[in-house]
C-alpha positions as CSV (number, residue, x, y, z in Angstrom):
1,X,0.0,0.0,0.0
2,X,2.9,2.7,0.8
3,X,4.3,1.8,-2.5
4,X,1.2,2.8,-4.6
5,X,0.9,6.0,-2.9
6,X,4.4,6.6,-3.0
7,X,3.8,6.3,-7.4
8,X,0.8,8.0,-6.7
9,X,2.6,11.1,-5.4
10,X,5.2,11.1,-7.2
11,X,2.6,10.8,-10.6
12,X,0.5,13.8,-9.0
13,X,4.2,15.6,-8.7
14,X,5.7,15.4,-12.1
15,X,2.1,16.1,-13.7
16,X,1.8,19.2,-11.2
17,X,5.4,20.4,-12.3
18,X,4.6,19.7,-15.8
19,X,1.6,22.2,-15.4
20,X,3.5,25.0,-13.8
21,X,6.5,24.6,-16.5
22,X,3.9,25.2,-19.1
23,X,2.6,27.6,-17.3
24,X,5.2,29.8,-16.9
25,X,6.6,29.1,-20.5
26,X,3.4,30.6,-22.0
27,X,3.1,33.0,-19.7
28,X,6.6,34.6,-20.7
29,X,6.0,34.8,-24.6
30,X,5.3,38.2,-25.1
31,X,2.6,39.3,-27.6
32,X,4.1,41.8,-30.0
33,X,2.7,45.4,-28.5
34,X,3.3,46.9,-31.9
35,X,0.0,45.0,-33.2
36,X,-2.5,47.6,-31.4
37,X,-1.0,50.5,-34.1
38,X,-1.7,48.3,-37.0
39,X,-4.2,49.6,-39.3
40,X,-5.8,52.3,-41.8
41,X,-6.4,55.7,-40.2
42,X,-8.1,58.6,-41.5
43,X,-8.6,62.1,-40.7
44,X,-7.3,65.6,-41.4
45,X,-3.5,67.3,-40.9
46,X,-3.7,71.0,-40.6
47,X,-1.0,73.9,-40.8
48,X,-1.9,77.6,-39.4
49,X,-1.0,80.6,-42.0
50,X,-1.8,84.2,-40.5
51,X,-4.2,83.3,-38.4
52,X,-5.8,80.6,-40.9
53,X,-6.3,77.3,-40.2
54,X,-5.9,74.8,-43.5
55,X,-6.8,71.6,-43.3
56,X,-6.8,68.6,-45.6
57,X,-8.0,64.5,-45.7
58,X,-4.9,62.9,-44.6
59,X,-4.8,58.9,-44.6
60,X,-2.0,56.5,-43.0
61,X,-1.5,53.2,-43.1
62,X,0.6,51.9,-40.4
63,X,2.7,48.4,-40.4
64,X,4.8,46.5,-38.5
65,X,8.4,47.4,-39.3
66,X,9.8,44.0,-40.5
67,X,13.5,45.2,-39.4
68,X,13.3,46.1,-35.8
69,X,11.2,44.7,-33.8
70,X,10.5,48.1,-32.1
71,X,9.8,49.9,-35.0
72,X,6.2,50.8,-36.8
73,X,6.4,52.2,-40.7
74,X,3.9,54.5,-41.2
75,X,2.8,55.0,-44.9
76,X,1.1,58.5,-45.7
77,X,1.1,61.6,-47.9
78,X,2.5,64.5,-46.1
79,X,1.4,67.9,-47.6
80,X,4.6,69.9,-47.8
81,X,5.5,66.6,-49.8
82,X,2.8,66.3,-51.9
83,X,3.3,62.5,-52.2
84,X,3.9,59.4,-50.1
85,X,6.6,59.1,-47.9
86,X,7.1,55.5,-45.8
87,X,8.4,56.5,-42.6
88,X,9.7,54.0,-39.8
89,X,9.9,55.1,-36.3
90,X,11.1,53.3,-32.9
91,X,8.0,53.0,-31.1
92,X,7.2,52.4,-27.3
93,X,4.6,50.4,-25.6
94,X,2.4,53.4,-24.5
95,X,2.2,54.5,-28.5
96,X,4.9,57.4,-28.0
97,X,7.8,58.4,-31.1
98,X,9.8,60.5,-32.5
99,X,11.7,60.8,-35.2
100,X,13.7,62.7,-38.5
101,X,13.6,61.5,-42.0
102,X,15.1,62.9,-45.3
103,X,13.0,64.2,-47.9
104,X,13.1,66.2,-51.0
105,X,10.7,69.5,-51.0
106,X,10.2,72.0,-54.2
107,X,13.7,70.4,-55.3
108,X,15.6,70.5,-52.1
109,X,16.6,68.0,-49.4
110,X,15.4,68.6,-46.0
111,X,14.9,66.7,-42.9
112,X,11.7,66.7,-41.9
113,X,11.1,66.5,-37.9
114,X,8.1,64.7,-36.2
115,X,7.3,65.4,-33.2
116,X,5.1,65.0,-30.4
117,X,3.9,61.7,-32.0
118,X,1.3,59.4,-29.8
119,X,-1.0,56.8,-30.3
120,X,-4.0,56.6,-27.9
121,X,-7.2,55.0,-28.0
122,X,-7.6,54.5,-31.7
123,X,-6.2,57.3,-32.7
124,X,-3.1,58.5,-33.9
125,X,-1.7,62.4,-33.7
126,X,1.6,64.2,-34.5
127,X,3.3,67.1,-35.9
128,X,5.8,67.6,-38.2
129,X,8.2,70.2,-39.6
130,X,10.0,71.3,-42.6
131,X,12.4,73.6,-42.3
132,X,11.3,76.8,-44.3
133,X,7.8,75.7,-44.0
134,X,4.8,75.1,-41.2
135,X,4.6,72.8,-38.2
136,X,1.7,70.2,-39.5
137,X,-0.5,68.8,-37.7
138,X,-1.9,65.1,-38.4
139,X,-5.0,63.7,-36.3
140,X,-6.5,60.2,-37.7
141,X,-8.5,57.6,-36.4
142,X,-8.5,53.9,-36.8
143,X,-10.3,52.9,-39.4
């Protein structure tokens, strides 16, 4: 009789050790945090000229950045560009960046600043500058 519940312990002790090793493996895969940002976004961006407030649709499309783990791309048209610009950006988990990226405007190369730039409940906001030009302002929402 000892012997069974000796095998019957020891059973119960390696299938309770089995549980808590699988357990704590799954438990410490992180989920990629980058998959909230994912997504189409629409909205408007805006720049301020004496006083006036212009404002255009603006569309992004945001992916995961498939060369840093930490990084998002974000795909839209900026308007001192005129055209499409891919732009990748480290990225934390509360949805905050920053960033510079090289562009060509009216013929010339700049670096084009973003600032400010935060994700938060659906939507995503930031301003950027252009030397020579205005500080734009881009609010979208997930689509």
């Amino acid at each position: 009789m000892l012997s069974k519940n000796r095998n019957f312990r020891f059973i119960v002790s390696v299938a309770i050790s089995f549980v808590i090793i699988a357990g704590i493996s799954s438990c410490s895969k992180e989920e990629d945090y980058r998959e909230v940002f994912v997504g189409s976004y629409s909205g408007t961006e805006s720049y301020t000229d004496s006083g006036i407030t212009v404002s255009s649709p603006y569309t992004a499309i945001v992916t995961k950045s498939s060369e840093s783990p930490g990084k998002i791309v974000i795909n839209a048209e900026f308007m001192v560009a005129g055209r499409n610009e891919s732009v990748a950006v480290d990225i934390s988990k509360d949805g905050s960046f920053n960033t510079t990226f090289p562009s060509v405007v009216d013929g010339v190369s700049q670096t084009v600043i973003v600032s400010t730039g935060k994700f938060a409940n659906g939507t995503l906001k930031y301003s950027y500058f252009v030397q020579g030009y205005y500080t734009y302002n881009v609010n979208v929402t997930k689509l």
